[in-house]
VOMARRO-205578 format. One record per atom (N, C-alpha, C): x, y, z. Coordinates in steps of 0.2 Angstrom, whole numbers, padded with zeros to 4 digits, always signed. Layout:
<nodes>
XYZ
...
</nodes>
This chain:
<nodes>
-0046+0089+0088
-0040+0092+0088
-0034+0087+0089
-0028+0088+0087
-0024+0085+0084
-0019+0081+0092
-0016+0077+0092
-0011+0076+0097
-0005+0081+0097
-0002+0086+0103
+0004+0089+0101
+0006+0085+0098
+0010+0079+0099
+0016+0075+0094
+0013+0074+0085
+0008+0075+0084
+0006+0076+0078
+0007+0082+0074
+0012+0083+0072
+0014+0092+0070
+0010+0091+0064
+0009+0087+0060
+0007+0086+0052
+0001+0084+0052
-0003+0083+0056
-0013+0082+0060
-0012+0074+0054
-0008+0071+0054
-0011+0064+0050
-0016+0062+0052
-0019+0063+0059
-0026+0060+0062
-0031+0062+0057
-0030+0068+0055
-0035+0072+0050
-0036+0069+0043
-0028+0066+0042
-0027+0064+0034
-0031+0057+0036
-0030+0053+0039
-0035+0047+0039
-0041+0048+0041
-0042+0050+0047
-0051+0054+0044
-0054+0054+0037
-0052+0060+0033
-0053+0058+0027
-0051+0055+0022
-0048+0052+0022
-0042+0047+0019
-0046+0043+0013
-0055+0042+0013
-0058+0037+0009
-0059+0043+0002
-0060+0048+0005
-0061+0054-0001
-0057+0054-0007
-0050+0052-0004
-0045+0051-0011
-0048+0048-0015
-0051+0041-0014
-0053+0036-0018
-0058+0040-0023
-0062+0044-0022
-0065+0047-0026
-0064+0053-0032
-0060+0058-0028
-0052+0061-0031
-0048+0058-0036
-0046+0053-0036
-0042+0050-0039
-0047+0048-0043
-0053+0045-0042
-0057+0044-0050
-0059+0047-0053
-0058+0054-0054
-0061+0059-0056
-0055+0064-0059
-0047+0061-0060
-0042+0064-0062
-0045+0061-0069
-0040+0067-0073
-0041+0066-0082
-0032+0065-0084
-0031+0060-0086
-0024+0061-0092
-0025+0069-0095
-0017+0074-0095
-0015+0080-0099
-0017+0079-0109
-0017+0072-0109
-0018+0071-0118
-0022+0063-0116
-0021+0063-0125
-0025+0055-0127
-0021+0049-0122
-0023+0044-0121
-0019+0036-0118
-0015+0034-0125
-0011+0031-0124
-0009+0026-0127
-0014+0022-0132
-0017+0022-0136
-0019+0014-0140
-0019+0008-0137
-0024+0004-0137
-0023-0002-0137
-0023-0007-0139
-0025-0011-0139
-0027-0018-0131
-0022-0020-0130
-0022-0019-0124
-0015-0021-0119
-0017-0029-0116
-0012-0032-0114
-0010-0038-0114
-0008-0039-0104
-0004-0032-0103
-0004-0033-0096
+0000-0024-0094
-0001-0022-0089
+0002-0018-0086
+0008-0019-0082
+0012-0013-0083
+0017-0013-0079
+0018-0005-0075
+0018-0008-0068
+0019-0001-0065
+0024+0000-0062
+0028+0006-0064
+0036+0006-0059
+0034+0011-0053
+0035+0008-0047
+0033+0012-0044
+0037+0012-0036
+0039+0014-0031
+0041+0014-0025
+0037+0017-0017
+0037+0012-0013
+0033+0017-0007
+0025+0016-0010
+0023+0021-0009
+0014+0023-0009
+0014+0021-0014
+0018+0023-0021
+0016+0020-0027
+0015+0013-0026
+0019+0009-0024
+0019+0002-0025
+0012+0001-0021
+0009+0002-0016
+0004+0000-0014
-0001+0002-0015
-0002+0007-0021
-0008+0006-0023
-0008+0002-0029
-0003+0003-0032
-0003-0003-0038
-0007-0011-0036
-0005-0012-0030
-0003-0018-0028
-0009-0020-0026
-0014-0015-0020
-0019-0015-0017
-0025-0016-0025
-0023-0010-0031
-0029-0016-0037
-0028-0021-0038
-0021-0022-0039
-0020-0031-0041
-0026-0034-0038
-0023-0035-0029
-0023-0039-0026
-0031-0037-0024
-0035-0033-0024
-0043-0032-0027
-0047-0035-0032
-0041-0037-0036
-0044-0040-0042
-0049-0034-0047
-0046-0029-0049
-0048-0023-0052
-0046-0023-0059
-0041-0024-0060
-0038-0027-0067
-0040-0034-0069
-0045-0034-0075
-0044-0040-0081
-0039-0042-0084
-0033-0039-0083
-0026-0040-0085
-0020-0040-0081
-0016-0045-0081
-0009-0047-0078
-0007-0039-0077
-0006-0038-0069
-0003-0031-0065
+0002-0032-0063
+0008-0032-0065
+0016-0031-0063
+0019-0026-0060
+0021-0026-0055
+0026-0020-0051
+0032-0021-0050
+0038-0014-0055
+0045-0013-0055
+0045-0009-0050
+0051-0011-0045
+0053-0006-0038
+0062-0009-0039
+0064-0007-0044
+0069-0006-0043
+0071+0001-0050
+0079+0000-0054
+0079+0005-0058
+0079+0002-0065
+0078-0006-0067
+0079-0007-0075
+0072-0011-0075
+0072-0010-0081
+0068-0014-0083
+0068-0022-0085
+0066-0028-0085
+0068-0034-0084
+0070-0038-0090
+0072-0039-0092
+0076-0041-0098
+0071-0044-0104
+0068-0047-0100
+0062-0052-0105
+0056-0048-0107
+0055-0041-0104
+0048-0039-0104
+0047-0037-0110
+0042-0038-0114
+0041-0037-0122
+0035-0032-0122
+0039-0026-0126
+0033-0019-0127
+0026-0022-0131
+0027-0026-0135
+0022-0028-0137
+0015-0029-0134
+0011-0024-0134
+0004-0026-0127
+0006-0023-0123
+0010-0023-0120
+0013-0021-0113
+0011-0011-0111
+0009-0010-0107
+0005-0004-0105
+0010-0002-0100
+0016+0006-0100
+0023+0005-0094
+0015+0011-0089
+0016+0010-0084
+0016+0018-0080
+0019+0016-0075
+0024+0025-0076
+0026+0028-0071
+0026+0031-0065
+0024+0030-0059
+0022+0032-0053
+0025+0034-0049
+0026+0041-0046
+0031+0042-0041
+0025+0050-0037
+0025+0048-0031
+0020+0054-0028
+0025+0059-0029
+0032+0061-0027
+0034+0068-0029
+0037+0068-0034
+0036+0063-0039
+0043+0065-0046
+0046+0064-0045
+0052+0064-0041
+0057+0061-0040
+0063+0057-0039
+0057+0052-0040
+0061+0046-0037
+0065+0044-0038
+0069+0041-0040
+0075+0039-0044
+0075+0034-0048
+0073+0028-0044
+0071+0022-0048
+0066+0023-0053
+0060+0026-0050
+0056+0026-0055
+0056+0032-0061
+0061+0034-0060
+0064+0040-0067
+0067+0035-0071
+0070+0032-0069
+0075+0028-0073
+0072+0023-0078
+0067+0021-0073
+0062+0015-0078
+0059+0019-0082
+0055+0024-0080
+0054+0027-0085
+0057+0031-0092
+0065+0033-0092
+0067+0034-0096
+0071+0027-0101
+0070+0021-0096
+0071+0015-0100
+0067+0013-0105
+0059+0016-0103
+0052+0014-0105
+0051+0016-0112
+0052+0023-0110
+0052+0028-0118
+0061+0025-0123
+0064+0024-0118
+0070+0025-0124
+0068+0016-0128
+0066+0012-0125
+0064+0004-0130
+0055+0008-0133
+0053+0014-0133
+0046+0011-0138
+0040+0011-0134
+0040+0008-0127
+0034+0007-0124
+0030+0011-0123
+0023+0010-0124
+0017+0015-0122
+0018+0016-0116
+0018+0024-0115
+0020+0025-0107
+0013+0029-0105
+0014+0031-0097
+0007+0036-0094
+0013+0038-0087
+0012+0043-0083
+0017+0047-0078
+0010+0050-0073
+0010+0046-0069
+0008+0049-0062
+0014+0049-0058
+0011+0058-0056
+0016+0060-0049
+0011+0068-0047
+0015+0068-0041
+0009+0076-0040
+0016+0084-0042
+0019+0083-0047
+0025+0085-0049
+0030+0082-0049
+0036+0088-0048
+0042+0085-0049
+0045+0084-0057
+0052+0080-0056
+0054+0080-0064
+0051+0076-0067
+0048+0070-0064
+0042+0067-0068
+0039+0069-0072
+0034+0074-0070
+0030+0078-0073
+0034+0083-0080
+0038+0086-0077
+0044+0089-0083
+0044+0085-0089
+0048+0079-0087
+0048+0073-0092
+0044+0072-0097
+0037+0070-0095
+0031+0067-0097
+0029+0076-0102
+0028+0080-0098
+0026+0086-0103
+0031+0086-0111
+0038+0086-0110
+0044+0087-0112
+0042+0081-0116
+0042+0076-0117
+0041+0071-0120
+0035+0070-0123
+0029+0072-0121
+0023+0073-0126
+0020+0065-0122
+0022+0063-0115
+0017+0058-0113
+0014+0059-0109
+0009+0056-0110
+0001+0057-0106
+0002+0058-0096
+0002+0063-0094
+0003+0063-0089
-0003+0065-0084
-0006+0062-0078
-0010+0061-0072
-0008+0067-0065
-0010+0069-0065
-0009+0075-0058
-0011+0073-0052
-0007+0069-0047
-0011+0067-0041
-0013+0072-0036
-0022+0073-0036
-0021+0078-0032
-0022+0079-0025
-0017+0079-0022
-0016+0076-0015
-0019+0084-0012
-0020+0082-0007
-0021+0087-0002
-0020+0086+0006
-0018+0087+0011
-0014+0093+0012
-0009+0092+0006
-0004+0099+0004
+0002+0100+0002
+0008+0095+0006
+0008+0094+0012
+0011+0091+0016
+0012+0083+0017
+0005+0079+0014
+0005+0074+0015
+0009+0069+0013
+0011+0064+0018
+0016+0058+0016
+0013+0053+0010
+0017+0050+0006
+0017+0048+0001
+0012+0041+0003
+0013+0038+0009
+0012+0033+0011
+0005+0032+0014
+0003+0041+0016
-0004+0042+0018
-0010+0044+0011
-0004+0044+0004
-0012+0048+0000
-0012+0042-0006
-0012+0034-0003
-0013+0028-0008
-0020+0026-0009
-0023+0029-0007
-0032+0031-0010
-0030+0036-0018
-0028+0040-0020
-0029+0045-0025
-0026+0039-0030
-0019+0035-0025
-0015+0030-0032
-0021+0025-0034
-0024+0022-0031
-0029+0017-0033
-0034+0021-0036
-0039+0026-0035
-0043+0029-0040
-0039+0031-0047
-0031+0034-0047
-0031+0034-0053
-0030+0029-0057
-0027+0026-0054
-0025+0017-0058
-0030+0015-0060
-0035+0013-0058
-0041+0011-0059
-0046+0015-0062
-0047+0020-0064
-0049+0027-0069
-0043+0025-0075
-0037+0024-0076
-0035+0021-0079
-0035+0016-0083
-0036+0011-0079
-0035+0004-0082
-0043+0005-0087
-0047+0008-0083
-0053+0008-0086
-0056+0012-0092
-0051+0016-0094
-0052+0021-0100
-0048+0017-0106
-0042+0012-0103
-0040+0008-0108
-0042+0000-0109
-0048+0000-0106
-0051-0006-0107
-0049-0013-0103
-0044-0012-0097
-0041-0017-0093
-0043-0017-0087
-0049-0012-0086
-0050-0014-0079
-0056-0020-0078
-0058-0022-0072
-0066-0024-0073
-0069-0023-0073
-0078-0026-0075
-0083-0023-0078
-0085-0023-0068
-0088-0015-0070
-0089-0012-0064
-0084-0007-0057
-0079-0010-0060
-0072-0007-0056
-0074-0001-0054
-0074+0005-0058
-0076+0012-0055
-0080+0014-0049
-0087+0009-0050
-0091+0010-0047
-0092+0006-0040
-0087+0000-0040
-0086-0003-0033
-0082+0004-0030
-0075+0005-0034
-0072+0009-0029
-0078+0015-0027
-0079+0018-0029
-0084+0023-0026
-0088+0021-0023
-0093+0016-0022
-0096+0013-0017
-0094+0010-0011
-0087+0010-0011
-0082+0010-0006
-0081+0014-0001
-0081+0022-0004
-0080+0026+0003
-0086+0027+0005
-0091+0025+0003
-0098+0028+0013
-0098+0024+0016
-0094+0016+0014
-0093+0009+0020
-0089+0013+0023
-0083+0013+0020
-0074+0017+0025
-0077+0023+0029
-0081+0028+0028
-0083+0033+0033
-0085+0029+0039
-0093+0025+0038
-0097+0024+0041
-0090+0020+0047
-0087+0016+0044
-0084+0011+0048
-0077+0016+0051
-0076+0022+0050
-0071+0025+0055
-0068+0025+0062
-0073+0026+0066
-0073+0026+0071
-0072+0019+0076
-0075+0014+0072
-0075+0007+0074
-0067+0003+0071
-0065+0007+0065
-0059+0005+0064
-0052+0007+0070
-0054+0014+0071
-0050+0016+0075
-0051+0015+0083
-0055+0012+0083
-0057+0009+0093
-0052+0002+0092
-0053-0003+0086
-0050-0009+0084
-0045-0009+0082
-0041-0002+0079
-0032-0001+0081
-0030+0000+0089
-0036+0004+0090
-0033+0007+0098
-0029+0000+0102
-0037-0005+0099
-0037-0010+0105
-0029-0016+0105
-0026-0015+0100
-0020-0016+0100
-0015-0013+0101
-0015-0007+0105
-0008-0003+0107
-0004-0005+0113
-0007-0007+0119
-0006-0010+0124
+0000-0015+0120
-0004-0020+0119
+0001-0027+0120
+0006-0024+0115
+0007-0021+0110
+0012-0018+0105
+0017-0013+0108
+0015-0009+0114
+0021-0006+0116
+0028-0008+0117
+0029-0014+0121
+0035-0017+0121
+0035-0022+0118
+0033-0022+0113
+0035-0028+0107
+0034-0027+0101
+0040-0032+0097
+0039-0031+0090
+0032-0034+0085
+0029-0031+0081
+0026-0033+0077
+0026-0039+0073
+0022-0043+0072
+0021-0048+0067
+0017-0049+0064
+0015-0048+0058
+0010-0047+0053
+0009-0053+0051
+0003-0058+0052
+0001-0062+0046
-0005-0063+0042
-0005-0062+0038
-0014-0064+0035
-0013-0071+0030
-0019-0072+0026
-0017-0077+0021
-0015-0075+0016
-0013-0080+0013
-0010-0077+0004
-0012-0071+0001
-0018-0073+0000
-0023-0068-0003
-0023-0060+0000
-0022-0059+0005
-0022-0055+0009
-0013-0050+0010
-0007-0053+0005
-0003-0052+0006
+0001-0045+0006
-0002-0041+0001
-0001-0035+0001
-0003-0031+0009
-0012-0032+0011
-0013-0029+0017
-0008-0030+0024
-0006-0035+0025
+0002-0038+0030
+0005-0035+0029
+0010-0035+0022
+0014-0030+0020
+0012-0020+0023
+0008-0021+0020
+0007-0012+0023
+0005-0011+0030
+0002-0016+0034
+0002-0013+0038
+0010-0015+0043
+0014-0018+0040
+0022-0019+0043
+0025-0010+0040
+0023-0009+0034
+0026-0004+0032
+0023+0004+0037
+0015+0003+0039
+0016+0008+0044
+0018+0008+0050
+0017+0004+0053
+0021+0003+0059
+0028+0005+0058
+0033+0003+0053
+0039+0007+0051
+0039+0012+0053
+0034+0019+0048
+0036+0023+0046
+0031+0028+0052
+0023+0023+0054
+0021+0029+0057
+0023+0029+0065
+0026+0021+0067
+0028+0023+0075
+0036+0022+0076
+0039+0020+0069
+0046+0019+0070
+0048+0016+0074
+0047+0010+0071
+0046+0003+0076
+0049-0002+0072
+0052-0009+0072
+0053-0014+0068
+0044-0019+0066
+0044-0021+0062
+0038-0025+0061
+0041-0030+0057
+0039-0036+0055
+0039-0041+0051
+0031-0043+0049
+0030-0048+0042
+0025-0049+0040
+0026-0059+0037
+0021-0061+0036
+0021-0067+0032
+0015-0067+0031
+0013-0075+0027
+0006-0074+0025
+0005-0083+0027
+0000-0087+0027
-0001-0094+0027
-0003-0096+0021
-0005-0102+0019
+0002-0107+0025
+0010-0107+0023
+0011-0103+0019
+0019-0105+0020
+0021-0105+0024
+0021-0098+0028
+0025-0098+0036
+0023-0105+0041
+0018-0109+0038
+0020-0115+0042
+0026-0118+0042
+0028-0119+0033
+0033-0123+0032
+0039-0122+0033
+0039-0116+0039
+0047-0111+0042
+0048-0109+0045
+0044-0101+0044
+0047-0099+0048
+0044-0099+0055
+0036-0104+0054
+0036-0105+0064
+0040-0107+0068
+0046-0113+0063
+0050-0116+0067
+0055-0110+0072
+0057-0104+0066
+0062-0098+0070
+0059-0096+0074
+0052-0098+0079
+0052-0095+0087
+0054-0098+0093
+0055-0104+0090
+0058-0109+0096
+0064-0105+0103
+0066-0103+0096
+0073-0096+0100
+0073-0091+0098
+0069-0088+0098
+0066-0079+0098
+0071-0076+0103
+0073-0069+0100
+0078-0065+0103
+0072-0058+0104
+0071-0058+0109
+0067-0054+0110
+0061-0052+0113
+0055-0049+0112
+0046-0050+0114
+0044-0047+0107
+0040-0052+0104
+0040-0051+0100
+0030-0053+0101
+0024-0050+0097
+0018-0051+0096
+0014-0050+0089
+0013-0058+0088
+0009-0060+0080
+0004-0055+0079
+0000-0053+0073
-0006-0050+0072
-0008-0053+0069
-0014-0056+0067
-0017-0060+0061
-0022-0057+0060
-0021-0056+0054
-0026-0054+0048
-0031-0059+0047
-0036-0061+0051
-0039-0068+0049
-0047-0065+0045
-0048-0068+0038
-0055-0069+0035
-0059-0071+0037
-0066-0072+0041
-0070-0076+0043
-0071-0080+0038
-0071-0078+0033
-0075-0082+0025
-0069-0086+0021
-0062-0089+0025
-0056-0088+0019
-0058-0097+0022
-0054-0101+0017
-0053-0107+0017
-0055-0111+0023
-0058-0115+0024
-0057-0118+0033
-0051-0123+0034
-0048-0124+0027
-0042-0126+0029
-0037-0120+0031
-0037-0115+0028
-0031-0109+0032
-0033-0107+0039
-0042-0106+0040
-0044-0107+0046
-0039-0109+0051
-0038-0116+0050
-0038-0122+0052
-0030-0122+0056
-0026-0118+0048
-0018-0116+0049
-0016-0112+0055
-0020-0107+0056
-0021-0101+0061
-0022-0102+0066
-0027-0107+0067
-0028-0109+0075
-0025-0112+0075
-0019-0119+0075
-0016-0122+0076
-0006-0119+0077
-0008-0114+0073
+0001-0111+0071
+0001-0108+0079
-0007-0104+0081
-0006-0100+0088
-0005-0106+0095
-0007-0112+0091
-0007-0117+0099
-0001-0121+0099
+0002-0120+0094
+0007-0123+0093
+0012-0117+0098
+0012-0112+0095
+0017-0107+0097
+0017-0103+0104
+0011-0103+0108
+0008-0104+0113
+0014-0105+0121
+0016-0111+0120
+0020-0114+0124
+0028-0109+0123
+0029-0105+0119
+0036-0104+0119
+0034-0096+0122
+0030-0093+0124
+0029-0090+0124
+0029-0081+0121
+0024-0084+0114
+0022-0082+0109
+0015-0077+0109
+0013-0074+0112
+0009-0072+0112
+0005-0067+0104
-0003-0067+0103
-0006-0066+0098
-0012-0064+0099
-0014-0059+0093
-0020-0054+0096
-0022-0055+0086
-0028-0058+0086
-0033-0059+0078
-0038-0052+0077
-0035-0049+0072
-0039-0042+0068
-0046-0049+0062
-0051-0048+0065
-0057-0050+0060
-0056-0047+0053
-0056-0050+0046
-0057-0043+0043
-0062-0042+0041
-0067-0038+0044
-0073-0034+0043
-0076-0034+0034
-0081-0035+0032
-0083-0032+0026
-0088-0037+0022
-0092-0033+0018
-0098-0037+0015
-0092-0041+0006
-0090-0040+0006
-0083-0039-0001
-0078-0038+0000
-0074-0043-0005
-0068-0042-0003
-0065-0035-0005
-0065-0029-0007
-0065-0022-0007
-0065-0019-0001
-0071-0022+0003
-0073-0018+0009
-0066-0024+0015
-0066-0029+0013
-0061-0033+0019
-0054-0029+0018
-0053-0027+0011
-0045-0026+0010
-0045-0017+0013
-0049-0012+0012
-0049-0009+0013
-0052-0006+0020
-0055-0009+0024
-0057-0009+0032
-0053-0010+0035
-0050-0017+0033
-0042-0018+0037
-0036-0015+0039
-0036-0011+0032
-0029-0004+0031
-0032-0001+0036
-0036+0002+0036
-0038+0007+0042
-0036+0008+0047
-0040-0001+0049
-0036-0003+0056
-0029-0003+0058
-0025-0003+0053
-0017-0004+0052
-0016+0002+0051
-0020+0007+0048
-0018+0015+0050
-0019+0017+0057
-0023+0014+0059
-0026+0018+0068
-0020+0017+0072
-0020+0006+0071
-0016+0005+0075
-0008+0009+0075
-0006+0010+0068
+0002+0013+0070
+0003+0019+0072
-0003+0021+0071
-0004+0029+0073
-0005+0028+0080
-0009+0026+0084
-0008+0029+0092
-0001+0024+0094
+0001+0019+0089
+0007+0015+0094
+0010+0022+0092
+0012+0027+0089
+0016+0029+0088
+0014+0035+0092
+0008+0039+0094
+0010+0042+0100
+0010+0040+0107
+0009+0033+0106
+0011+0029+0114
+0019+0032+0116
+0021+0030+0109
+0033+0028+0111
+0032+0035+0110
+0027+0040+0108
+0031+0048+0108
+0034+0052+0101
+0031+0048+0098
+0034+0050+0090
+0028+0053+0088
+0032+0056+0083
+0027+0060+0077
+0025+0056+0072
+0018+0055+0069
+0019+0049+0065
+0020+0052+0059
+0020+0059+0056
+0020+0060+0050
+0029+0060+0047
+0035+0063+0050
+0042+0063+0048
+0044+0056+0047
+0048+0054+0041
+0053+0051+0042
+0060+0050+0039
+0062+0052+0047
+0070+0057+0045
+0074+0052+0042
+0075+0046+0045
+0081+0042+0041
+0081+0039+0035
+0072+0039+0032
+0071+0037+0024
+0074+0045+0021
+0073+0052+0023
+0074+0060+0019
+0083+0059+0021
+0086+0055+0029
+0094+0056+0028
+0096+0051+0021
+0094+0045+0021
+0096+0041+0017
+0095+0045+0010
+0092+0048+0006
+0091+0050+0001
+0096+0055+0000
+0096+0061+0004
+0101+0064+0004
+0109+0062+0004
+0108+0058+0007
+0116+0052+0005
+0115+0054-0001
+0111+0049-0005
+0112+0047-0010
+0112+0051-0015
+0110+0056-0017
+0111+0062-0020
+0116+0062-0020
+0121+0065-0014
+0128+0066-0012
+0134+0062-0017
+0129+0053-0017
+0136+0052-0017
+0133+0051-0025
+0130+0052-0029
+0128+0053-0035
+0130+0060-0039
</nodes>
């Protein structure tokens, strides 16, 4: 049963949450794709979009260069030649990703539209381009929670156009009975972070490779405890920004994303970055990232950066499913449009 402060039972959406993955590969295009051989993908996309684009990138799912636009134009240099646009927005609406998208069609680019409606979908039908139905379930769910459905369809995609890798499909469905199996243990090793996180802010690091997963789990924390987070990745933030704690304004607690299997030089970075920072008082708490494959590391870890922002965020008393000041902010902007 759900937490009162849960009005939108998210607990439930992460629970099942690995099923999308399946769902999504199992969507059909409304028509034929685009022709090809494509050269590289371009995904315009914001929010949930962007991270599942981002999560096959950084999977290594695509045999081909995976590019993500999150803004409104398209880049001056990009050459339709090869080039594969999709447009992704979970409600149709976006803005940005409308824009790219009628920039896309009006230069000639082979285009594709996933959204789970909205004017997107209008567009794509009205325009005669091949369009993706994401099929979320609940009705209600946040965009930020149904990025399993983006990755199965991306990756059902790439692979009907010849860009994904050999085997792609079937890694990812092999994926969700590890995510099940491992549920429960993901969320005891969120839990086990709520404590030290209630009165401080979050710090996200992992290594390069892992940079997408930091990022998202700084983006739940956002969204699902509405809390400030930060993220980086090693070793660059050697070369910087550890110097900025010397005079930290505030209580502030690293996370690391650490790979038992990643470089033992980054190893090396990790242990040292904590004993250096140590004396300032800097305190840090290291997330393992669990899994037999890097598939199984990237996506066990999300998990854990689901649990964790979800109970910090019934710890401070919030709902983790609204968020009001990203729906105010839009409504501005409507306004002032």
């Amino acid at each position: 049963m759900s937490h009162p402060l849960d009005t939108q039972d998210m607990q439930s959406i992460i629970r099942k949450s690995p099923a999308q993955l399946i769902a999504g590969l199992k969507t059909e295009p409304d028509r034929p794709l685009p022709a090809g051989p494509f050269d590289q993908i371009v995904v315009a996309g914001m929010g949930g979009s962007w991270m599942a684009a981002a999560l096959v990138a950084e999977a290594g799912l695509s045999r081909v260069p995976l590019h993500i636009l999150r803004s409104y134009d398209l880049p001056v240099n990009l050459n339709g030649t090869g080039t594969l646009m999709i447009a992704s927005s979970f409600s149709g609406n976006t803005e940005e990703t409308l824009s790219i998208y009628d920039a896309a069609l009006q230069n000639g680019f082979p285009l594709v539209g996933i959204s789970s409606g909205g004017h997107l979908e209008q567009r794509c039908r009205g325009d005669d381009i091949p369009f993706v139905r994401i099929p979320a379930a609940p009705a209600w769910i946040q965009p930020r929670s149904a990025t399993g459905y983006g990755v199965g369809i991306l990756v059902r995609l790439l692979a009907r156009c010849g860009c994904a890798v050999d085997g792609a499909e079937d890694a990812v469905a092999a994926l969700v009975a590890y995510l099940f199996d491992e549920m429960e243990r993901t969320r005891e090793r969120g839990r086990d972070l709520v404590d030290v996180l209630r009165e401080a802010t979050p710090v996200v690091y992992s290594p390069l490779a892992y940079e997408t997963v930091a990022r998202i789990w700084k983006i739940k924390f956002n969204e699902n405890a509405k809390t400030p987070a930060f993220w980086n990745v090693f070793p660059e933030l050697n070369h910087n920004e550890m110097t900025g704690w010397i005079h930290r304004h505030g209580r502030f607690h690293l996370v690391l994303l650490s790979d038992p299997q990643a470089d033992p030089r980054l190893q090396d970075c990790e242990r040292i970055t904590i004993e250096i920072l140590k004396p300032y008082g800097l305190e840090s708490s290291s997330v393992s990232m669990n899994g037999r494959s890097r598939l199984e590391k990237i996506f066990s870890t999300l998990l854990v950066g689901e649990w964790a922002s979800y109970e910090l965020a019934l710890m401070l008393g919030e709902d983790p499913s609204p968020v009001e000041l990203v729906e105010e902010f839009k409504r501005r902007l409507r306004q002032a449009d």
